[in-house]
C-alpha positions, -999 to 999 in steps of 0.1 A, spaced: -762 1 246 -728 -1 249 -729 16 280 -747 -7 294 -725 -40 277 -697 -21 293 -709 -22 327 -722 -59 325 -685 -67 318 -677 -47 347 -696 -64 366 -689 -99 355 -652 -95 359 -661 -79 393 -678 -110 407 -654 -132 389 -624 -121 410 -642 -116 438 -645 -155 438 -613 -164 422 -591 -189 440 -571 -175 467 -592 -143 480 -603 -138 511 -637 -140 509 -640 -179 494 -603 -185 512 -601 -217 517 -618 -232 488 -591 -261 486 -570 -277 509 -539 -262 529 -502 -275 530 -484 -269 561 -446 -273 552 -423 -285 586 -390 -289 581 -382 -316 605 -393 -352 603 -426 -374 606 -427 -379 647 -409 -352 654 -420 -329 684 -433 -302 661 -449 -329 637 -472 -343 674 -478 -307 678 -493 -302 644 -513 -333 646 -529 -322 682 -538 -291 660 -548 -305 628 -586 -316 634 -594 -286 648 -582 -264 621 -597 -287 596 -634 -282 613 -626 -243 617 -615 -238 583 -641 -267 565 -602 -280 543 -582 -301 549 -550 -302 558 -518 -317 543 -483 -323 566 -456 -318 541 -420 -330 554 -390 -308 541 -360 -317 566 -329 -301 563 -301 -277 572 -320 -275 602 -352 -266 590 -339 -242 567 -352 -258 532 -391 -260 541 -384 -223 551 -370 -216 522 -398 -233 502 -425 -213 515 -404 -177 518 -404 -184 479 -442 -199 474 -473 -182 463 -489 -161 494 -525 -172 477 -531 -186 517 -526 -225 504 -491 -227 520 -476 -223 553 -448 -232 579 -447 -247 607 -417 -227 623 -399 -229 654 -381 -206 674 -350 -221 658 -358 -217 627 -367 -180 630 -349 -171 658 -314 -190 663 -309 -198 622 -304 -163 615 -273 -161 634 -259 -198 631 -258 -195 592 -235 -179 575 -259 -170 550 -299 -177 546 -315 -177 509 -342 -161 530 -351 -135 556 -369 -146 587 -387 -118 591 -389 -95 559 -398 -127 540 -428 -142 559 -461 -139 573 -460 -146 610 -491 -157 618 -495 -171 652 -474 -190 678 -491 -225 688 -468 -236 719 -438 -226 745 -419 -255 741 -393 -263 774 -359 -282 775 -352 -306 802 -318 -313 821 -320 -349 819 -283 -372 830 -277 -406 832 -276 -413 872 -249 -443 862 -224 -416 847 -231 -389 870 -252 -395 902 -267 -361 907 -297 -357 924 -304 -315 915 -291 -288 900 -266 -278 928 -254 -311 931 -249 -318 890 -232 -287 891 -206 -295 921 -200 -326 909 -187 -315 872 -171 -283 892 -149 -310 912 -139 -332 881 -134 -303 849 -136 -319 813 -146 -354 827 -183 -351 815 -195 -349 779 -228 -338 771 -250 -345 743 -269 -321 716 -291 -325 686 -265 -309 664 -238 -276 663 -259 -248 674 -295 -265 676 -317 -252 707 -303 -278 733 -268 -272 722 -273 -237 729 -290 -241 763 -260 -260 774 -237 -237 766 -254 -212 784 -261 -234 813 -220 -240 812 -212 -208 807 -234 -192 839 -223 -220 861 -189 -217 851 -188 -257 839 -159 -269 814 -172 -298 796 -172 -312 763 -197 -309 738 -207 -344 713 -233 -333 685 -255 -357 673 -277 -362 643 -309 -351 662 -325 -361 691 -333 -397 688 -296 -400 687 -288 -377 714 -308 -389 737 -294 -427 727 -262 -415 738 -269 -401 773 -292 -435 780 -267 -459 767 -238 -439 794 -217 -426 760 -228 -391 769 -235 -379 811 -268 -355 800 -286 -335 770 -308 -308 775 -336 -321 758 -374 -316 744 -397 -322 778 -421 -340 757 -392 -366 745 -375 -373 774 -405 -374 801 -411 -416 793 -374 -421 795 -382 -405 832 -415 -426 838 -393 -458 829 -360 -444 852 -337 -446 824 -328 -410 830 -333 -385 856 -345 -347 852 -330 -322 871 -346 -295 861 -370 -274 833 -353 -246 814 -385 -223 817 -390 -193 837 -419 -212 854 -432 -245 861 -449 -267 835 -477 -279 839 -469 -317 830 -446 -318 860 -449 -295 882 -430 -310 909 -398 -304 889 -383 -273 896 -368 -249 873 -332 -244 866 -333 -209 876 -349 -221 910 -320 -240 919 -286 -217 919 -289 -200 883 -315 -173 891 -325 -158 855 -317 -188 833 -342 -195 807 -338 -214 771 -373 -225 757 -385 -223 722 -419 -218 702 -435 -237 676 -459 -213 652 -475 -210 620 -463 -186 593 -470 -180 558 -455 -163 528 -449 -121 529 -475 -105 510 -507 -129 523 -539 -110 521 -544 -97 554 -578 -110 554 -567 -144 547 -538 -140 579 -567 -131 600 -589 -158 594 -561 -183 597 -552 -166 632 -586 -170 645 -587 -207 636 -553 -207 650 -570 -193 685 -598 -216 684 -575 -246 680 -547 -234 706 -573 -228 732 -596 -258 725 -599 -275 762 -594 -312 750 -562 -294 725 -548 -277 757 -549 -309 777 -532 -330 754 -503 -302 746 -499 -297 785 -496 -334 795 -468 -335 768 -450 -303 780 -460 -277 765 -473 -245 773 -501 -234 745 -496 -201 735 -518 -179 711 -506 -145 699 -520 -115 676 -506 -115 643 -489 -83 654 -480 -101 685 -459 -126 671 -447 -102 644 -424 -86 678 -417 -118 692 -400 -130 660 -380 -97 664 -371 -98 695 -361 -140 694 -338 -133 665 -318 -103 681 -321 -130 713 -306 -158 698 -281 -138 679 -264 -132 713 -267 -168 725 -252 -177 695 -223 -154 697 -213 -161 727 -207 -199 725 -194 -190 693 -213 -218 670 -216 -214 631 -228 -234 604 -214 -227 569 
């Protein structure tokens, strides 16, 4: 008899964690927070909404945006390196926040890689040579670069802060074209990009997506895209590499990651939602016309490029010699 009680209990507690909140076979039975750690309206914040009804349908929850801006992205990081890996909270991380971060800060209260589940990229994301055509008058890449070549330290370009993707990607841009100009950090890139169209600033590179109605309306002219290839948004603009910098390249990602230690079971499910969202038609038309190249990976995929992005950027970062205490 007791036996038998025994093996009831067994049982009992058995099916009672097999359905207990956070495993993988009744994951998700509530809905999911996806941290960001830049701002409502941001480019990765449009990116997540363009995502979010398909993952919602896919994954029968719903989804809640949670804003944590800071230190450059570095506190919703923080918040979800530290959070329960039950599959209820993610990130929504960037190539800057996993890839340049590591080498720009001094110290992180986190690792990007040892501390987190990478789970899937969502989108390639390209920077722009954009100028103001009243400050300098250049009409490609050749000709932006002879004319700052002929007048050293005259132009000043604009970034979205110390050491953020576009500052970088001028500074590399500079440093293969052998330019000399200064650099003015802004506050992000609404105020960057205020600069270059109010003439304070010659140029930015700058998020396709952001700058592309500042083209459509001529308040600034793009020179060029900082991606190997064409994007599919414009694909009458050429690349940078296509006109005198052969091999120049500066682009980031935008991708989903959770806390180490997430049931694989739970990762997987969340990367095939992730794949059914990223390569929904109506999705990838909307990402495209804004710029973006969609982009789905393997869990083990984005594991390596994650890797690979922060021994990348490390160099990047080193050689224009920005740091953030």
């Amino acid at each position: 008899m007791l036996k038998l009680f025994s093996g009831a209990v067994a049982s009992l507690a058995a099916l009672f964690l097999s359905a207990a909140p956070g495993s993988a076979q009744d994951w998700p039975s509530k809905p999911i927070t996806i941290l960001m750690g830049f701002p409502a309206g941001s480019g990765v914040d449009v990116v997540a909404r363009m995502l979010q009804t398909s993952l919602e349908k896919t994954l029968g929850q719903r989804l809640v945006i949670d804003y944590k801006s800071g230190a450059g992205g570095n506190v919703a990081s923080e918040a979800v390196a530290r959070a329960k890996p039950d599959g209820y909270t993610f990130l929504l991380g960037t190539a800057a926040t996993h890839g340049v971060n590591a080498a720009l800060y001094s110290k992180l209260p986190f690792d990007v890689e040892n501390d987190f589940t990478p789970i899937s990229t969502i989108v390639d994301v390209p920077n722009v040579l954009a100028i103001n055509p009243d400050v300098i008058d250049a009409t490609n890449v050749q000709d932006f670069i002879a004319k700052v070549k002929a007048a050293p330290d005259k132009y000043s370009y604009a970034s979205t802060g110390n050491g953020t993707g576009t500052h970088l990607a001028f500074a590399t841009f500079n440093a293969q074209a052998g330019l000399k100009m200064l650099h003015v950090p802004y506050k992000g890139g609404p105020d960057a990009t205020n600069s270059v169209l109010k003439g304070e600033t010659c140029c930015v590179f700058a998020l396709l997506q952001a700058m592309m109605q500042h083209a459509k309306a001529g308040k600034v002219r793009l020179l060029g895209v900082t991606t190997a290839k064409r994007v599919g948004a414009m694909p009458d603009l050429p690349t940078i590499a296509e006109q005198g910098l052969p091999g120049y390249e500066s682009f980031i990602w935008f991708g989903i990651l959770a806390p180490k230690g997430l049931d694989p079971a739970i990762a997987a499910k969340m990367s095939a939602a992730l794949k059914i969202a990223v390569e929904d038609p109506e999705v990838t038309a909307k990402l495209i016309a804004l710029g973006n190249t969609p982009r789905y990976e393997t869990l083990a995929q984005f594991k390596e490029t994650v890797k690979r992005d922060r021994a990348k950027w490390a160099e990047v970062v080193k050689a224009a010699g920005a740091k953030v205490d």
